[in-house]
C-alpha positions as CSV (number, residue, x, y, z in Angstrom):
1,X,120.4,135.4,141.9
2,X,117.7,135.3,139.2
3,X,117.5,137.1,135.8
4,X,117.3,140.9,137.9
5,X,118.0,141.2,141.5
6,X,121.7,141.1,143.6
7,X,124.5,140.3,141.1
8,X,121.9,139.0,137.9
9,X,122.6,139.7,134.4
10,X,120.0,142.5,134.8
11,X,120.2,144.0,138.2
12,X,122.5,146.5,137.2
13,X,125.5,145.3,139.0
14,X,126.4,142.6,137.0
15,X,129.7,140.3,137.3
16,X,129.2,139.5,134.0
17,X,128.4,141.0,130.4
18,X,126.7,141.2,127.5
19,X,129.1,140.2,125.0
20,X,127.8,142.8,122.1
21,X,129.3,146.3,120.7
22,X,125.1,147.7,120.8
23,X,124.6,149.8,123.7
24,X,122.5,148.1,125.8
25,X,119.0,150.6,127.7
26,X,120.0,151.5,131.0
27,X,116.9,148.8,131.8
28,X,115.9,146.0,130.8
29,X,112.9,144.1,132.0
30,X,111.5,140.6,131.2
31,X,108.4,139.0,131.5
32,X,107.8,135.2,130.3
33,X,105.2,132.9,131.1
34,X,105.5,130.9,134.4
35,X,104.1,127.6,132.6
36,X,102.9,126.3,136.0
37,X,100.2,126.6,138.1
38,X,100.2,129.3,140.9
39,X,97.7,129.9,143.8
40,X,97.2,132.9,146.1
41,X,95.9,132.5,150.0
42,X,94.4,135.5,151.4
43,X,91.8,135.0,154.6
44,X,91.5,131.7,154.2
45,X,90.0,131.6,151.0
46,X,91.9,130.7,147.7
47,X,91.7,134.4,145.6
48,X,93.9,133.3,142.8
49,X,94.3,130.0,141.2
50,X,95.8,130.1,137.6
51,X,97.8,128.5,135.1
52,X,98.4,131.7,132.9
53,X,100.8,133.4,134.9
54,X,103.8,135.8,133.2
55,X,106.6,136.3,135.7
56,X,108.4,140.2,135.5
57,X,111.6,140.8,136.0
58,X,112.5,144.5,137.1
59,X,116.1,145.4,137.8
60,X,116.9,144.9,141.4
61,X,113.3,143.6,142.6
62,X,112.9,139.8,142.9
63,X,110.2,137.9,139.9
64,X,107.2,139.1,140.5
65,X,103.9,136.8,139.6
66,X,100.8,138.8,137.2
67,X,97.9,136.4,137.3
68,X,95.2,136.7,134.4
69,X,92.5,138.8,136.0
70,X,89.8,135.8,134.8
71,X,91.6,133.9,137.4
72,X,91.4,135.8,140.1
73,X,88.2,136.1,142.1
74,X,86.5,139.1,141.1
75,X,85.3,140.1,144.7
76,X,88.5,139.4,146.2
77,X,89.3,143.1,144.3
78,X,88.1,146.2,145.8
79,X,89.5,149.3,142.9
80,X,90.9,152.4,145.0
81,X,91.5,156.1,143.8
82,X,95.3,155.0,144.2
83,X,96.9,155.6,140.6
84,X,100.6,155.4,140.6
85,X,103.1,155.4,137.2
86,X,105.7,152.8,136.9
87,X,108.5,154.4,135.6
88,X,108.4,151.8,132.6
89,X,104.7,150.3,132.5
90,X,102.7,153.4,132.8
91,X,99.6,154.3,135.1
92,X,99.2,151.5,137.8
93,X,96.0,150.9,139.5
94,X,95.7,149.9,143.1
95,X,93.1,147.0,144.5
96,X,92.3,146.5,148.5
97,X,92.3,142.9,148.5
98,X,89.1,141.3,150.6
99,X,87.8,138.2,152.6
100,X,87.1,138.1,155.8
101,X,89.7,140.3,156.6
102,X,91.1,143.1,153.9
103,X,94.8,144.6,152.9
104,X,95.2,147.8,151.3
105,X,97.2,148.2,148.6
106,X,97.7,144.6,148.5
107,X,97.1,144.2,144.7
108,X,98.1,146.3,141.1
109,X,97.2,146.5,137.3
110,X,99.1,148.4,134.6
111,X,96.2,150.3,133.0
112,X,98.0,151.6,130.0
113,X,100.7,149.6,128.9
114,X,102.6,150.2,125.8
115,X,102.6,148.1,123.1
116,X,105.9,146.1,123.8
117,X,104.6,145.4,127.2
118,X,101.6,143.9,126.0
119,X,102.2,140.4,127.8
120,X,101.2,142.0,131.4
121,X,97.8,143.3,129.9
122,X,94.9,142.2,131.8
123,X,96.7,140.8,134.4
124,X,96.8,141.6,138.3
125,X,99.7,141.2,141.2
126,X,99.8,140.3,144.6
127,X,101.8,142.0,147.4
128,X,103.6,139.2,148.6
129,X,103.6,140.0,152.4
130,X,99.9,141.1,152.3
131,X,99.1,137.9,151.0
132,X,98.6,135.0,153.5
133,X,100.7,132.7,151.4
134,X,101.8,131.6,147.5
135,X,101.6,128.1,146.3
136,X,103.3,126.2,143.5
137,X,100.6,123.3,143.2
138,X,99.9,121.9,146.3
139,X,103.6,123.5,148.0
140,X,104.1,126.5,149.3
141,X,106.3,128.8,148.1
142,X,108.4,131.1,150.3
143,X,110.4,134.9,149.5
144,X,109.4,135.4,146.3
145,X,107.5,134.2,143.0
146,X,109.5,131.3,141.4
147,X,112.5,132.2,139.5
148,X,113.8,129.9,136.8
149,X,117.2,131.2,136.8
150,X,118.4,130.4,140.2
151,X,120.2,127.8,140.8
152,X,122.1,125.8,143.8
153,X,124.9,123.2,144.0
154,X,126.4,122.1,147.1
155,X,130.0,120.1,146.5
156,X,132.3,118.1,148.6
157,X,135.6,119.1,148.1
158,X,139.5,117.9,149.8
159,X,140.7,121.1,149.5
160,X,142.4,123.1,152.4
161,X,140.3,125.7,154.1
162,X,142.1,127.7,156.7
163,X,140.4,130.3,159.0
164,X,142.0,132.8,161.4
165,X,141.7,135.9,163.9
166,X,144.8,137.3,164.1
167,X,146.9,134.6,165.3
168,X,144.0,132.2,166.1
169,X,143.1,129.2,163.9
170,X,139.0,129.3,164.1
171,X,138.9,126.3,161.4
172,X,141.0,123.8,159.6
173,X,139.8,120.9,157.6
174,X,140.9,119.3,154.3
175,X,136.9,118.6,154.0
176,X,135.1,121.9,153.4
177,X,132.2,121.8,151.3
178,X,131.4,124.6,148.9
179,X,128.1,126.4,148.2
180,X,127.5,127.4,144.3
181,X,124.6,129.7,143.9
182,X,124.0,131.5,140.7
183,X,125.5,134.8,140.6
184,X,127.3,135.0,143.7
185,X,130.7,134.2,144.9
186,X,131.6,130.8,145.9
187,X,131.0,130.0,149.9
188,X,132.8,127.8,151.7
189,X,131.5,125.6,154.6
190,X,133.2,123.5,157.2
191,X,132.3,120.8,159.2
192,X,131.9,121.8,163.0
193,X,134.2,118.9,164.0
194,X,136.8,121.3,162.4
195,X,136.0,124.3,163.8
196,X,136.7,125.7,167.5
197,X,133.7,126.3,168.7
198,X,135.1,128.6,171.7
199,X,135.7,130.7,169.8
200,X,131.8,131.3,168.4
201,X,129.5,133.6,170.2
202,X,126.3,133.6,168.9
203,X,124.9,137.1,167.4
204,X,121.5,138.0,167.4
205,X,121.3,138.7,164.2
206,X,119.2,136.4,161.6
207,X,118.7,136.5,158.1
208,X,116.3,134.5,155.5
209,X,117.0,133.0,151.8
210,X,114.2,131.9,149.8
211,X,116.1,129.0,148.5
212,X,118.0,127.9,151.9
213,X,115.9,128.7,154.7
214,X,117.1,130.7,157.7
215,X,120.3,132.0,159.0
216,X,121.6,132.0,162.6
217,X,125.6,134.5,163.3
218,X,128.1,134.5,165.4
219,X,130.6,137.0,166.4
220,X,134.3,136.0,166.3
221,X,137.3,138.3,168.0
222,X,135.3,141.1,168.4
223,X,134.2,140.9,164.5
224,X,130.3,140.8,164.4
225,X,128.5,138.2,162.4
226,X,131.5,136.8,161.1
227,X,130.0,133.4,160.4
228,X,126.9,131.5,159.7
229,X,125.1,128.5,159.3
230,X,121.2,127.0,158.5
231,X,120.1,124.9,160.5
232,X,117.4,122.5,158.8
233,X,117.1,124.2,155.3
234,X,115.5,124.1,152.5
235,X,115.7,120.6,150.7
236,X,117.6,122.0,148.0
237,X,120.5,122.8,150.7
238,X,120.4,120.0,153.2
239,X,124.2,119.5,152.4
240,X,125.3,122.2,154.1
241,X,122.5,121.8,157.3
242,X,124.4,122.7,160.7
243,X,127.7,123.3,158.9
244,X,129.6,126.9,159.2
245,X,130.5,129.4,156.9
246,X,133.3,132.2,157.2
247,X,133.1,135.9,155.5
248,X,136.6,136.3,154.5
249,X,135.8,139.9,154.4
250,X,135.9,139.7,158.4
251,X,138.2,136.9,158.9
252,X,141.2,135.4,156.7
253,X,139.9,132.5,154.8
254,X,143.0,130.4,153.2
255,X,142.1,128.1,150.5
256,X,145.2,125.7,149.5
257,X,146.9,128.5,151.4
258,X,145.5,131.0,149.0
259,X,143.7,133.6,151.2
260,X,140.5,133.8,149.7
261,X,139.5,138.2,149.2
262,X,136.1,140.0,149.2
263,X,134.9,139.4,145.2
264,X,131.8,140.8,143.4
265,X,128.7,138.8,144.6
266,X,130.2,138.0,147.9
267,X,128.2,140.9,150.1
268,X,124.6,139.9,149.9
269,X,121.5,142.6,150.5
270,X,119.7,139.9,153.0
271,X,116.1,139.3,151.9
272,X,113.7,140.1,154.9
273,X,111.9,137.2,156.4
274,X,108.8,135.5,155.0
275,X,105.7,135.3,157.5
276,X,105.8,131.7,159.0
277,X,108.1,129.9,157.1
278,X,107.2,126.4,157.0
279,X,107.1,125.0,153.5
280,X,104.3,122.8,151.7
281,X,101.1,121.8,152.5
């Protein structure tokens, strides 16, 4: 989830709220220092290697990283005649970012902040897809700049978890295992031992999360992607590697015969795919 994007505190669509009888702005954005060291990989060079970094957050965008322009290599930057206005930050410059290759557009400044903004001054961003990767240290970094505020817990659990089509029982076990992750709704996964795998035709479709790695579908009775499992993820959500996941918005889920209904958090806006998504050195 994070401070800004899909169902944060900031996003705009909110499960939560803030607990106060002010008006809050329509807006809100954050910025805080990273307090870590970040490095950007563009044409085989290092461009950016910094430990003053101030993370923004902007409703519904994912943290973006603004690296002190000392720490950036100055002819890495190429200024264009590209001026845009963020609708809160003011007049944004554009950079084409060089090596031995160049990307347009790859890189921005706020010219002409305003005084309460005046932790992004002197500070430059990277496109994140122009870039040829982001580290944390020596690891890469996959998605998105870090974000502080997301969080994953994976739990075992003796509960019952019931699937059906119709009249078909796709899954029942009395081990599912349940995927926390902040902001959203809880997911449930099940171990395929319980789950009829005749019944799983595998979609085409794929999706990515920065913090779990890659998704693979299947199509169940005629309902298209209707489940879903990763298949070696991230570290951070090995527990739930080759196990399967039901949307109970296509299916009925039944937990402790309690069918389990579409709640806020629960329909996800997938993140596109990273460039090659193999993580570390």
């Amino acid at each position: 989830m994070g401070l800004s994007w899909q169902q944060g505190p900031l996003a705009g669509v909110s499960v939560g709220r803030f607990l106060t009888d002010v008006p809050l702005p329509a807006r809100l954005l954050y910025a805080e220092p990273a307090r870590r060291r970040l490095r950007v990989r563009f044409s085989d060079d290092w461009i950016a290697d910094s430990e003053d970094v101030v993370l923004l957050h902007e409703p519904g965008r994912y943290p973006v990283a603004y690296f002190a322009i000392s720490d950036v290599r100055p002819e890495a930057l190429e200024p264009t005649e590209r001026i845009t206005v963020h609708r809160d930050l003011g007049p944004t410059a554009w950079y084409t970012v060089r090596g031995h290759r160049e990307a347009q557009r790859a890189a921005w400044a706020h010219t002409h902040l305003p005084e309460h903004a005046t932790l992004l001054r002197d500070r430059v961003a990277f496109a994140w897809r122009a870039m040829d990767a982001f580290y944390d240290e020596d690891e890469r970094i996959v998605g998105h700049a870090p974000d502080n505020y997301h969080r994953i817990d994976i739990r075992r659990s003796s509960r019952h978890l019931m699937v059906r089509a119709g009249t078909g029982v796709i899954a029942d076990t009395t081990t599912p295992v349940v995927l926390y992750e902040s902001g959203f709704a809880p997911r449930w996964y099940v171990q395929r031992g319980d789950v009829d795998g005749t019944a799983l035709n595998p979609s085409r479709t794929t999706t990515f999360c920065p913090y779990k790695g890659s998704a693979a579908y299947y199509d169940i009775a005629g309902r298209s992607d209707a489940a879903w499992y990763y298949r070696d993820p991230f570290s951070e959500a090995a527990g739930i590697d080759d196990l399967v996941s039901f949307d109970p918005e296509k299916l009925e889920v039944f937990l402790d015969d309690r069918r389990l209904l579409p709640q806020p958090g629960q329909h996800v806006v997938a993140h596109g795919g990273d460039r090659n998504l193999q993580v570390g050195g």
